[in-house]
ZANU-883872 format. One record per residue: residue in one letter; x, y, z of N, C-alpha, C in turn. Coordinates in Angstrom, 1 decimal. Layout:
  residu     n.x     n.y     n.z    ca.x    ca.y    ca.z     c.x     c.y     c.z
       A       X       Y       Z       X       Y       Z       X       Y       Z
...
//
This chain:
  residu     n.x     n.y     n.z    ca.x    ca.y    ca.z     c.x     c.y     c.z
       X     0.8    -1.2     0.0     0.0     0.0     0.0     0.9     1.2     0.0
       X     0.6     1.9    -0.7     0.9     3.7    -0.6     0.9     4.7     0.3
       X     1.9     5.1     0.6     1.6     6.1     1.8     1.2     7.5     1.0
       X    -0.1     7.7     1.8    -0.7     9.6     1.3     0.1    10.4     2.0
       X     1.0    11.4     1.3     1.5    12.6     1.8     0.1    13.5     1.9
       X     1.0    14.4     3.4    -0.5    15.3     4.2     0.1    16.6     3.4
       X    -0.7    17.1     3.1    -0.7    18.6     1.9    -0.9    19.5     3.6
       X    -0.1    20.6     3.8    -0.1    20.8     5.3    -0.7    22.6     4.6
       X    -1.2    23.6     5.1    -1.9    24.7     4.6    -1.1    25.3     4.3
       X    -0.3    26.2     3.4     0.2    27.0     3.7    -0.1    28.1     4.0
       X    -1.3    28.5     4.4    -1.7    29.9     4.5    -1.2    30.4     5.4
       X    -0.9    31.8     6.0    -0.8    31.8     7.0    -1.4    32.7     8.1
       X    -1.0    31.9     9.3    -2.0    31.8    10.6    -2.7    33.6    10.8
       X    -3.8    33.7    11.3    -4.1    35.0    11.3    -3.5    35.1    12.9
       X    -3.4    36.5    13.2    -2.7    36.8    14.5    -4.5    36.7    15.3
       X    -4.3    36.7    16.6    -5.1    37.1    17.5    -5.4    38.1    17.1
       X    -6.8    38.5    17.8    -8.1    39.2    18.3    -7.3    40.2    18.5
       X    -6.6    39.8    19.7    -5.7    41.3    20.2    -4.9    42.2    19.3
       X    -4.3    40.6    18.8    -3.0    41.4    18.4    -3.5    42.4    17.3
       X    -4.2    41.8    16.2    -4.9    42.7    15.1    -5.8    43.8    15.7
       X    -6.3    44.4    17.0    -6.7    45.4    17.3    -5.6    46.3    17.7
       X    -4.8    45.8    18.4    -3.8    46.6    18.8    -2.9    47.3    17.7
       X    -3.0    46.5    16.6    -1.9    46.9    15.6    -2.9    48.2    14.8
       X    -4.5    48.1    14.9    -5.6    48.9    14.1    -5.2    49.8    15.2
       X    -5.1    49.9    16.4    -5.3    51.0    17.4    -3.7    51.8    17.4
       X    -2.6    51.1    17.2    -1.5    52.0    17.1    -1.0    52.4    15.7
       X    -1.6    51.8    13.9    -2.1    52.5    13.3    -2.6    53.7    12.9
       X    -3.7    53.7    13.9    -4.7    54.6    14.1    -3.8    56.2    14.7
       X    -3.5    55.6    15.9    -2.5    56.9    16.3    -1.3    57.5    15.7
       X    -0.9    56.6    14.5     0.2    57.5    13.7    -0.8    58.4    12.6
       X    -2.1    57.1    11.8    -2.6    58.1    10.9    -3.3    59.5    11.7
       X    -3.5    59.5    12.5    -4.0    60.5    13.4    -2.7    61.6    13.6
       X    -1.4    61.3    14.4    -0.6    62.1    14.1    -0.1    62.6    12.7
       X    -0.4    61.9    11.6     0.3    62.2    10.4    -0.8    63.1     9.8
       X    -1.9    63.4    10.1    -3.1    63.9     9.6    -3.3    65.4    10.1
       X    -2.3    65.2    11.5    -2.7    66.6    12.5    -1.2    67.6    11.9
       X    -0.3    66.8    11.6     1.1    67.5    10.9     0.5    68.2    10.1
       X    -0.4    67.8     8.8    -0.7    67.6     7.8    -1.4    69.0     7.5
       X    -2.4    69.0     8.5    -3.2    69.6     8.9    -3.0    71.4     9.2
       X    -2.0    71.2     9.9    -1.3    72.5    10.7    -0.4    72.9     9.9
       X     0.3    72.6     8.8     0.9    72.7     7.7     0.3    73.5     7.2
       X    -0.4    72.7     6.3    -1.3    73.8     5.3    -1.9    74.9     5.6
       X    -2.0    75.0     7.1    -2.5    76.5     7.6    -1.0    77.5     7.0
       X     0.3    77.1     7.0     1.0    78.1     7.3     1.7    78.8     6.0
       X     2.0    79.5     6.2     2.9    80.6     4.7     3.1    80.0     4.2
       X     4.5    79.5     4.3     5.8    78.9     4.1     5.4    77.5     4.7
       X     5.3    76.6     3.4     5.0    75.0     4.8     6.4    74.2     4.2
       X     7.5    75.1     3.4     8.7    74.2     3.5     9.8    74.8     4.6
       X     9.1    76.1     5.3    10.0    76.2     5.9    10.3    75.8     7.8
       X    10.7    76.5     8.2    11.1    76.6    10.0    10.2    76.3    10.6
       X     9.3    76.8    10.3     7.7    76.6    11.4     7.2    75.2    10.9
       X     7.6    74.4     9.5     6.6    73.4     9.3     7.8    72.2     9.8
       X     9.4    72.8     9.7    10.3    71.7    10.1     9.9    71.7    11.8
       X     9.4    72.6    12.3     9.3    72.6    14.3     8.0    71.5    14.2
       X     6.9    71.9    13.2     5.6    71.0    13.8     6.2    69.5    13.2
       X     6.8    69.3    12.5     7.2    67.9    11.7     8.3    67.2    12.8
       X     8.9    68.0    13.5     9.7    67.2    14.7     9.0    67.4    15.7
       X     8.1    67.9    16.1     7.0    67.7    17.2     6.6    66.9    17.7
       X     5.8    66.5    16.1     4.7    65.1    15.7     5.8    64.5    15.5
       X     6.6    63.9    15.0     7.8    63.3    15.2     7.8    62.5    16.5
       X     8.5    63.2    17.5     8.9    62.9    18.2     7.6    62.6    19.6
       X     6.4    62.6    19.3     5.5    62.4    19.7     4.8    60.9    19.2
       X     5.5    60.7    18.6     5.8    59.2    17.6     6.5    58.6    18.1
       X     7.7    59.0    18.5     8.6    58.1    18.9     8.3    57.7    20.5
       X     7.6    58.8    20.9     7.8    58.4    21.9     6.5    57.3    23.1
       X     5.7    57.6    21.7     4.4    56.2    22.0     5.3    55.1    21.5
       X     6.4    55.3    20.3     6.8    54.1    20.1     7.7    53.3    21.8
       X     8.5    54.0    21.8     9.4    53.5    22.9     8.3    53.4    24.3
       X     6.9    53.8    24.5     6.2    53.7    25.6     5.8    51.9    25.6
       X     5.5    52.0    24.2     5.0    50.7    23.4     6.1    49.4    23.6
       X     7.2    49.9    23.1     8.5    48.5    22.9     8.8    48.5    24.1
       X     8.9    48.9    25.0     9.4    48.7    27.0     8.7    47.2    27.6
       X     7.4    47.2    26.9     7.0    46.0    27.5     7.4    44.6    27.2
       X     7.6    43.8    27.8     8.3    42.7    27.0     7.5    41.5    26.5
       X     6.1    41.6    26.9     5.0    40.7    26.3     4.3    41.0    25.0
       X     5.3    41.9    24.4     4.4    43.1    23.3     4.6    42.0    21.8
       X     3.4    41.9    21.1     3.2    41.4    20.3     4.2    41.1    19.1
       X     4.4    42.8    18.6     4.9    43.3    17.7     5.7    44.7    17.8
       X     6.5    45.4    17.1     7.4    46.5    17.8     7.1    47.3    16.9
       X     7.1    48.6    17.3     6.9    50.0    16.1     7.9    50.7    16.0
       X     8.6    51.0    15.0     9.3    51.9    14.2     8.8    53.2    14.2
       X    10.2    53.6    14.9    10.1    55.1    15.3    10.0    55.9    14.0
       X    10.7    55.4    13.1    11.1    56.1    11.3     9.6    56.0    10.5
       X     9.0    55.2    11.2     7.2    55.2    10.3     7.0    56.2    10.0
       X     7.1    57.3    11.0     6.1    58.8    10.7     6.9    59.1     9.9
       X     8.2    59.8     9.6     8.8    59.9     8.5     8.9    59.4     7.4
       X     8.6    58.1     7.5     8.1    57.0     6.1     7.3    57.8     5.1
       X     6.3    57.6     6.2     4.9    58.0     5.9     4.1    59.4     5.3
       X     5.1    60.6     6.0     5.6    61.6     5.6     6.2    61.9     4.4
       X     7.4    61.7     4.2     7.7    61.6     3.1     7.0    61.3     1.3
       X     6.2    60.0     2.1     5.6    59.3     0.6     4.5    60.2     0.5
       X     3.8    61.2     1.6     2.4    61.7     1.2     3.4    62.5     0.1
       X     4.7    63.5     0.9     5.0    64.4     0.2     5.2    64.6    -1.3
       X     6.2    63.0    -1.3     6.6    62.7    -3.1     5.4    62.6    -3.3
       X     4.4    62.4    -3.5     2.9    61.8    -3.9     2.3    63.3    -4.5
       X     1.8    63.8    -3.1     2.3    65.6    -3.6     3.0    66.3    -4.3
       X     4.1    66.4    -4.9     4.6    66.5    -5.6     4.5    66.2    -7.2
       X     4.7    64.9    -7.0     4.2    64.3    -8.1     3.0    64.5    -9.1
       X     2.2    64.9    -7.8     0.5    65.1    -8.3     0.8    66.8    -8.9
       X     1.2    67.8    -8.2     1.8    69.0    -8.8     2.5    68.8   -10.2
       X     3.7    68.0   -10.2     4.3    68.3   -11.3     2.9    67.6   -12.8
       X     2.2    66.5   -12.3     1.7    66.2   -13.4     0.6    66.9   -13.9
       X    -0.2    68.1   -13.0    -0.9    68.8   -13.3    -0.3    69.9   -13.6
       X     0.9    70.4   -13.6     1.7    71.2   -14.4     2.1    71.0   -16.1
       X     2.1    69.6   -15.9     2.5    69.2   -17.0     1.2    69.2   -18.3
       X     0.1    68.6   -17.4    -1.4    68.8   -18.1    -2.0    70.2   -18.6
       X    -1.0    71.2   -18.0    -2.2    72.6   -18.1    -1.1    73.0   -19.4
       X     0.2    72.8   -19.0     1.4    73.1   -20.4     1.1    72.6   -21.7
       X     0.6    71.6   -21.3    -0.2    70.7   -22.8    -1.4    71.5   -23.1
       X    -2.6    71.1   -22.3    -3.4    72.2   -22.9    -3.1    73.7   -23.5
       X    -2.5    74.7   -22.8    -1.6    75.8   -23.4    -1.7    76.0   -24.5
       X    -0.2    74.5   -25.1     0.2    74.1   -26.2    -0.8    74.1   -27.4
       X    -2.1    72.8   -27.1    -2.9    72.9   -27.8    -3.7    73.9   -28.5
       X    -3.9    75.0   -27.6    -4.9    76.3   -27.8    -3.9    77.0   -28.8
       X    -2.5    76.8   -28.6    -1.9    78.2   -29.0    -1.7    77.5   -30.5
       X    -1.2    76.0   -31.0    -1.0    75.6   -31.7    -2.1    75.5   -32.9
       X    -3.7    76.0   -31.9    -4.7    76.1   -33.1    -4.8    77.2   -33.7
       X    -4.2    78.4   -32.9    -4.7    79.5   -32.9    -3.6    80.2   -33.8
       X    -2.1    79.9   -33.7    -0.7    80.3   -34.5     0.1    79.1   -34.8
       X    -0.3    77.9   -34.7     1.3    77.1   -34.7     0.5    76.3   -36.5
       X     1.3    75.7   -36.9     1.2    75.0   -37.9     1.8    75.8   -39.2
       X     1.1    75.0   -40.3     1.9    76.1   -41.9     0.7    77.1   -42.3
       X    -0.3    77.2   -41.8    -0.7    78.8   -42.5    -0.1    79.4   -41.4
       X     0.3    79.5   -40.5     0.8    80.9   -39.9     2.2    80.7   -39.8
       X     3.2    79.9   -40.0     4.4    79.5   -39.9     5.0    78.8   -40.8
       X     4.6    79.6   -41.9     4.8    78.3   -43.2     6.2    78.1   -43.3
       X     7.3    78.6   -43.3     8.7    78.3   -43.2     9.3    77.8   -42.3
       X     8.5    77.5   -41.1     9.3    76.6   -39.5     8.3    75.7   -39.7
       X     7.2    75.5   -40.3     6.4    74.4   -40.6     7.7    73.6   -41.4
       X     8.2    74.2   -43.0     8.9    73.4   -43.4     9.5    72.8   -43.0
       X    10.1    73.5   -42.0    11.5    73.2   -41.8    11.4    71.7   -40.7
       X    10.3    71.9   -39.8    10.4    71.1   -38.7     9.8    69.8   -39.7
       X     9.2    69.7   -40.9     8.4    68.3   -41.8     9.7    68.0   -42.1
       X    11.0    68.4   -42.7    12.0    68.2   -43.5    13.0    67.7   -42.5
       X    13.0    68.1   -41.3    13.5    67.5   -39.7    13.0    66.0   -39.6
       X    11.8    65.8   -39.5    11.3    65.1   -38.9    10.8    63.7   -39.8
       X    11.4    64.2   -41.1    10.7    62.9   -42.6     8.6    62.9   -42.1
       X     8.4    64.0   -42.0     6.8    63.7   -41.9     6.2    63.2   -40.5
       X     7.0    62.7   -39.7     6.4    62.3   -38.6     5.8    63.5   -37.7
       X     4.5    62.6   -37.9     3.6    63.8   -37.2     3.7    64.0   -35.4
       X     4.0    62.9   -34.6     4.4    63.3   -33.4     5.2    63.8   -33.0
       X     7.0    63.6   -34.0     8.0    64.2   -34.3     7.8    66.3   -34.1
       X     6.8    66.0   -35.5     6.8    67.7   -35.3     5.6    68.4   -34.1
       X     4.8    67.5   -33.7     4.5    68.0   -32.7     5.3    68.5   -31.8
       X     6.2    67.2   -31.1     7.2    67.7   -30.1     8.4    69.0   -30.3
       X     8.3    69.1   -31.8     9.4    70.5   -32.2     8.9    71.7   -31.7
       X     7.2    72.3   -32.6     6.5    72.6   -32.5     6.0    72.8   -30.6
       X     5.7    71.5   -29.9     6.2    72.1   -28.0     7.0    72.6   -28.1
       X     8.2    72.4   -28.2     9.9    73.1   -27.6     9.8    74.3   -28.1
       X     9.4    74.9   -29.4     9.1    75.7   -29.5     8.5    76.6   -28.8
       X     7.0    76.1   -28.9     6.3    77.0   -28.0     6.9    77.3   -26.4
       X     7.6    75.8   -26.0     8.1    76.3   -24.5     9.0    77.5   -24.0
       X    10.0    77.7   -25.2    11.1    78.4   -25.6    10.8    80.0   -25.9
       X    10.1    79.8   -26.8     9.7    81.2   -27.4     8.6    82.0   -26.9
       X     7.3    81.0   -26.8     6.1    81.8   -26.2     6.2    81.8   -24.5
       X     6.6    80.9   -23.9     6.4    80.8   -22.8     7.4    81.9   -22.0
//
């Protein structure tokens, strides 16, 4: 006879009751501090400057120091990272950023579009029209992009 190999689960185990509340409840208290930074920021002039680096090490360090209240115990589930709020920080910021530069980028295009109906092409530029078709062997995305640099250069 054959021995049946046991196919064993690999899923893995969910943590305790506890422990998944506690982790939603000290969660909770960073997105809470990272909300209140966030918050008090945008009230101010200048939120790259002095007054938003004072509230950013504030909340900071109001982080760290639930963290270290938190890791002291030695029955503790799981341990929190003092660098989270900073993490977390940071990515809203690039995200911000990001979202800035691509809606800069969106309104440049539009711009582009309006100005390019209104002066760009060969009835109003019939000799940089040439010139950018004879550049480009006809490629129409080609002279588009000439046509941007243009406008970025000259009109803008």
């Amino acid at each position: 006879m054959e021995k049946k190999k046991v196919v064993q689960n690999e899923t893995k185990e969910k943590d305790p009751r506890f422990v998944r509340r506690l982790r939603a409840k000290k969660q909770e208290t960073l997105t809470t501090l990272i909300n209140l930074f966030f918050t008090y920021r945008s009230d101010l002039k200048d939120t790259e400057g002095e007054e938003a680096d004072a509230l950013f090490t504030k909340y900071r360090n109001m982080w760290i120091a639930e963290c270290k209240e938190f890791n002291k115990s030695k029955n503790r589930p799981f341990t929190l990272r003092g660098a989270a709020f900073s993490d977390q920080v940071s990515k809203i910021l690039e995200m911000e950023k990001n979202s800035k530069k691509k809606v800069k980028e969106e309104n440049e295009t539009k711009e582009f579009k309006k100005w390019f109906d209104k002066n760009g092409g060969w009835k109003n530029n019939f000799f940089l029209s040439l010139l950018y078709w004879i550049k480009t062997s006809g490629d129409k995305t080609e002279q588009e992009r000439l046509w941007k640099h243009y406008f970025i250069n000259k009109v803008l």
